[in-house]
C-alpha positions as CSV (number, residue, x, y, z in Angstrom):
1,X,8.7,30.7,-2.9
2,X,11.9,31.9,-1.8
3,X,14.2,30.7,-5.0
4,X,13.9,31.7,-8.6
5,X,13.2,29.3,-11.3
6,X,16.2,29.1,-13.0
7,X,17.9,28.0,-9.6
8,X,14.6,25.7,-9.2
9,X,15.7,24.1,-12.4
10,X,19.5,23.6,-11.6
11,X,18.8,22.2,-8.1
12,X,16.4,19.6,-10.4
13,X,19.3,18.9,-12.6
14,X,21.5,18.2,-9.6
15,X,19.4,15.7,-8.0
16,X,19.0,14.0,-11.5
17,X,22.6,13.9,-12.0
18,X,23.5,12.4,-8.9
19,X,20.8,9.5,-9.3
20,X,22.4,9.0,-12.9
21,X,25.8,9.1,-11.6
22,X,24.7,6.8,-8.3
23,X,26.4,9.4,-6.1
24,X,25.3,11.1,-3.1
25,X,25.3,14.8,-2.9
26,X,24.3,17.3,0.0
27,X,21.4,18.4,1.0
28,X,19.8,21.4,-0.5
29,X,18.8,23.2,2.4
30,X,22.6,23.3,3.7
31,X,23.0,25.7,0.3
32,X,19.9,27.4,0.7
33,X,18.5,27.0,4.1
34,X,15.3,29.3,3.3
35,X,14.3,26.8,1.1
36,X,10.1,26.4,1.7
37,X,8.0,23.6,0.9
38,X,6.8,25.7,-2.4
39,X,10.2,25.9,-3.8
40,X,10.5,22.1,-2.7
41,X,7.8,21.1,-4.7
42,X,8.5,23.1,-7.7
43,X,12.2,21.3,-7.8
44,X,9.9,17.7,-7.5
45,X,8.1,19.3,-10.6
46,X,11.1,20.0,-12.4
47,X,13.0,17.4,-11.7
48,X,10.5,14.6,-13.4
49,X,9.9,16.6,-16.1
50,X,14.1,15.9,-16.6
51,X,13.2,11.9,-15.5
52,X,10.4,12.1,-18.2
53,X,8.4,8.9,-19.2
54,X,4.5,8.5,-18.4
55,X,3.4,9.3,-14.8
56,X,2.3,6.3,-13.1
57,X,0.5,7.8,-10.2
58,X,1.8,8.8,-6.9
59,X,3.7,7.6,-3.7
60,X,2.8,9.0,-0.3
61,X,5.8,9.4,2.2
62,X,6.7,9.7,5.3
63,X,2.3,9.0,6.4
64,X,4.0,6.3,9.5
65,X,5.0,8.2,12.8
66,X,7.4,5.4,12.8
67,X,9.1,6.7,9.7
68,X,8.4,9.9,10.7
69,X,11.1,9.5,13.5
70,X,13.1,7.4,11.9
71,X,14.3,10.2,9.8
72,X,13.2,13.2,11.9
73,X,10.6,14.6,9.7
74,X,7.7,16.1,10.6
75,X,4.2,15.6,8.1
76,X,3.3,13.3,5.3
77,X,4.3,14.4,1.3
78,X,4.1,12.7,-1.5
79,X,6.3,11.9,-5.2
80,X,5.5,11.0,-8.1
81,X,5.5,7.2,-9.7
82,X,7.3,7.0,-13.0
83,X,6.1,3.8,-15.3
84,X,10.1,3.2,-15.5
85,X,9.8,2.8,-11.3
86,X,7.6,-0.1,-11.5
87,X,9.5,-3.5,-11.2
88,X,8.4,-5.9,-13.4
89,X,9.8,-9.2,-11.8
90,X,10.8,-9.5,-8.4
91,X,14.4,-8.6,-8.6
92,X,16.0,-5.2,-8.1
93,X,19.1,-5.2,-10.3
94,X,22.4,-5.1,-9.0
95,X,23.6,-1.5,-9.0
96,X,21.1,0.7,-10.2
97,X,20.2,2.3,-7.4
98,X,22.8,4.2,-4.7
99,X,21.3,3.1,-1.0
100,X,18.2,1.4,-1.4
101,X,15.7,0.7,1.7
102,X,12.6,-1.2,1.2
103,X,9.6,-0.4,3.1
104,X,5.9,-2.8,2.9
105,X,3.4,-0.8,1.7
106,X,-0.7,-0.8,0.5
107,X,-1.4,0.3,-2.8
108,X,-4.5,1.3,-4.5
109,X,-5.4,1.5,-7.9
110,X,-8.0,3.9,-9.3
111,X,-11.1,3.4,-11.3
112,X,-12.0,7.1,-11.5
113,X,-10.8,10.5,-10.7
114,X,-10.5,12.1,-7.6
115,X,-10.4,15.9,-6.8
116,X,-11.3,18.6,-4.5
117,X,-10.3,19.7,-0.7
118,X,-13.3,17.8,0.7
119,X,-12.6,14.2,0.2
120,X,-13.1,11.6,2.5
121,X,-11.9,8.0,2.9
122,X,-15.4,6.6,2.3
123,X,-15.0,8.7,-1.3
124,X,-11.7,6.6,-1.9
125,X,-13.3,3.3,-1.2
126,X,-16.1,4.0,-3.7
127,X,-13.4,4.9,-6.5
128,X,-11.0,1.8,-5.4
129,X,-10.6,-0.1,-8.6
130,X,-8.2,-2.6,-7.0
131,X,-6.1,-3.0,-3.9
132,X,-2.5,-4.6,-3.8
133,X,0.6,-5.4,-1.9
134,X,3.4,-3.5,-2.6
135,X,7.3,-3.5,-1.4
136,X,8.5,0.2,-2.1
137,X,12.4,0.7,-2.8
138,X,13.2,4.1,-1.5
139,X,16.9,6.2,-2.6
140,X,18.1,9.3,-1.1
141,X,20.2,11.1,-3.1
142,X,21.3,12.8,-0.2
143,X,24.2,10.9,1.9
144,X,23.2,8.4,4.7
145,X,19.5,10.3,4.3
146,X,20.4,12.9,5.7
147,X,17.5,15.8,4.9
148,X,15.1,18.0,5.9
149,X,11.3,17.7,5.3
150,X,12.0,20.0,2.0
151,X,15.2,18.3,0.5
152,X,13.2,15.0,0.8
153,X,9.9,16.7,-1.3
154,X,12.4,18.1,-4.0
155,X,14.4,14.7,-4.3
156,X,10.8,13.1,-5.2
157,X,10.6,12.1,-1.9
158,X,13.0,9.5,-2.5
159,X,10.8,7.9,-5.1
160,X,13.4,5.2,-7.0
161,X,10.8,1.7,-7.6
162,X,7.9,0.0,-6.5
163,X,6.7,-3.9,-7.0
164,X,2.9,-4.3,-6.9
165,X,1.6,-8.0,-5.9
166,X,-1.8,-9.0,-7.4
167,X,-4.9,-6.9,-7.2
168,X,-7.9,-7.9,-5.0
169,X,-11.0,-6.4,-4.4
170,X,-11.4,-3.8,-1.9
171,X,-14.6,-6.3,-0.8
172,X,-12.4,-9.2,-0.3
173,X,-10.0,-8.0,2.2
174,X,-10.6,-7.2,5.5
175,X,-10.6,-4.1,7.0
176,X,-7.4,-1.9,5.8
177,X,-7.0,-0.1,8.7
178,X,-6.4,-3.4,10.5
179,X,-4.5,-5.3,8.2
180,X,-0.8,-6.2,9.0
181,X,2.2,-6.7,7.6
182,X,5.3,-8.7,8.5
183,X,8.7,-7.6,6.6
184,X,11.2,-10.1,7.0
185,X,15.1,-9.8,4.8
186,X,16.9,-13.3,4.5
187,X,14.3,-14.8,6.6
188,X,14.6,-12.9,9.6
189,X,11.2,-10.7,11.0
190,X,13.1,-7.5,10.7
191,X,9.4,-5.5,11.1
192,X,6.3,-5.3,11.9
193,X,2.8,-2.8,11.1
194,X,-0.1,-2.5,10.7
195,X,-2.6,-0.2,7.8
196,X,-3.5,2.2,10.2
197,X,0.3,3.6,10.2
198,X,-0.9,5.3,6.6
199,X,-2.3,8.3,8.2
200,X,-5.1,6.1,10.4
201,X,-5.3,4.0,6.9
202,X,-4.5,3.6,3.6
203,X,-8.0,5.6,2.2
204,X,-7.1,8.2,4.2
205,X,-3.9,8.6,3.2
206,X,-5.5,8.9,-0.8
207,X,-7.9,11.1,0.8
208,X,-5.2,13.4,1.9
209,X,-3.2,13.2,-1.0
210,X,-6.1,13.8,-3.1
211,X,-6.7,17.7,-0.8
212,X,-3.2,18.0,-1.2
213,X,-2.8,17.8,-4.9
214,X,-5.5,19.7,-5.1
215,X,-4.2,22.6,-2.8
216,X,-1.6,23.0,-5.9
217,X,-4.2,22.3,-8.8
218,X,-3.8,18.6,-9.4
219,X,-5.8,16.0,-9.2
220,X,-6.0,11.7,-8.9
221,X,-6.6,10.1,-12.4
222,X,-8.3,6.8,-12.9
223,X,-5.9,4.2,-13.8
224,X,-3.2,5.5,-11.7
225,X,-1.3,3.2,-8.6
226,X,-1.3,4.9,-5.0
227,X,1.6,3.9,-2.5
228,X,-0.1,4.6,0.8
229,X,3.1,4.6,2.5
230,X,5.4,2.6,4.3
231,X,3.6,0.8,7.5
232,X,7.2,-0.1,8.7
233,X,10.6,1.9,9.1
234,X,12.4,1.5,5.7
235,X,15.2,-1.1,5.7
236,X,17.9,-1.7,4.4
237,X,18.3,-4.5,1.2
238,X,22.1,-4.9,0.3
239,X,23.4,-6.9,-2.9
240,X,22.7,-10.9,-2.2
241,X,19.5,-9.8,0.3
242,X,15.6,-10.8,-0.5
243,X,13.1,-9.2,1.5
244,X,9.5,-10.6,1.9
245,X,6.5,-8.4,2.9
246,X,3.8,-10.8,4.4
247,X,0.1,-8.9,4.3
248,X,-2.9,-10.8,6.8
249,X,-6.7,-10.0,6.0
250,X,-6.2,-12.0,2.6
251,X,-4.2,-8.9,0.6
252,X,-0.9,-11.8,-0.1
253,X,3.0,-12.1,0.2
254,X,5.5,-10.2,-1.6
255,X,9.2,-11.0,-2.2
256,X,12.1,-8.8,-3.3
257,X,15.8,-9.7,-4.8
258,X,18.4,-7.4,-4.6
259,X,20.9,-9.0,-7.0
260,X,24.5,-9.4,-6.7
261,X,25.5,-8.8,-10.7
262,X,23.3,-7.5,-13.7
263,X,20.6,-4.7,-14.2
């Protein structure tokens, strides 16, 4: 680490404040340019510990090479899912958020723990409680997301809701690897992917997670959601707009509001 923790913890509060005031700030690196992915992940820590609430799970980013060149960063990391993130009716409220994108993603729910460096896709399937569709809303607090690979990590990478479609059986969809998924905003095919795009697909994409929490002493919990990633560059859903993620192999559709008034 290249910061000290009380500057860990005042970068934290910065990132908080700007998604409580819904105004963008700069990006971390462009005060502290040495900034590693250590320190970057340390702010993540401290920074939901200000969000508080009961973790959720976790959300995978940046596992597409599509969005990896979208927004010019270069590996996978992962945030962490807030119960207060999940959208309980398919409306994002008008306001609440500062730039939202939405991105069609895989999600898998847990029936048992997962931990150690040595886990492998086929160790996910057999602790796969459930599988879903899921529409991601992603929010830089960083202007027009603009960020390196370590401002991203500390600002939860992006991490701001999720909506979760109902859960199927791992058994009765087809292969995840080759599902695909159509995203579509007032109608019009804005998108297109497939599950391989979450790191060759969505299992491995837990797997990896899994090594990587475990690199930093964490671990996968039963009961908790997985976002596997966007299989899609992330879009952008203005006031009035409705996206629709439409999964093949049997996984279902999912539709998205963005209001135009309320919360």
């Amino acid at each position: 680490m290249t910061v000290d923790t009380e500057t860990l913890v005042q970068l934290a509060s910065r990132l908080q404040q700007a998604a409580v005031d819904r105004q963008c700030g700069t990006p971390l690196s462009d005060e502290f340019p040495h900034l590693d992915e250590a320190d970057a992940y340390a702010i993540q820590d401290a920074l939901v510990r200000l969000k508080g609430g009961v973790r959720s799970g976790y959300k995978l980013g940046f596992t597409s090479a599509a969005m990896r060149q979208q927004m010019g960063v270069d590996s996978p990391n992962s945030g962490v899912l807030l119960d207060s993130m999940r959208l309980t009716s398919p409306v994002l409220g008008a306001g609440v958020l500062i730039q939202p994108r939405v991105e069609p993603e895989i999600a898998i729910l847990l029936e048992c723990d997962l931990e150690g460096r040595e886990l492998t896709p086929e160790h996910v399937a057999r602790a796969t409680a459930a599988v879903m569709p899921a529409i991601e809303v992603v929010d830089s607090r960083y202007a027009d997301y603009r960020f390196k690979t370590v401002d991203n990590i500390a600002d939860n990478s992006s991490a701001a809701r999720y909506l979760l479609g109902p859960p199927r059986a791992l058994a009765d969809v087809d292969d995840l690897q080759l599902l695909g998924v159509q995203l579509s905003i007032d109608g019009v095919v804005v998108d297109q992917g497939l599950g391989a795009a979450a790191l060759g697909s969505p299992l491995a994409a837990v797997a990896w997670l899994a090594r990587h929490l475990a690199e930093r002493g964490a671990r996968l919990q039963a009961g908790q959601v997985i976002l596997t990633g966007g299989l899609t560059r992330a879009h952008a859903l203005n006031p009035g707009h409705t996206a629709l993620a439409e999964f093949g192999g049997g996984l279902g559709s999912l539709m998205l509001q963005h209001a135009l008034t309320g919360a």
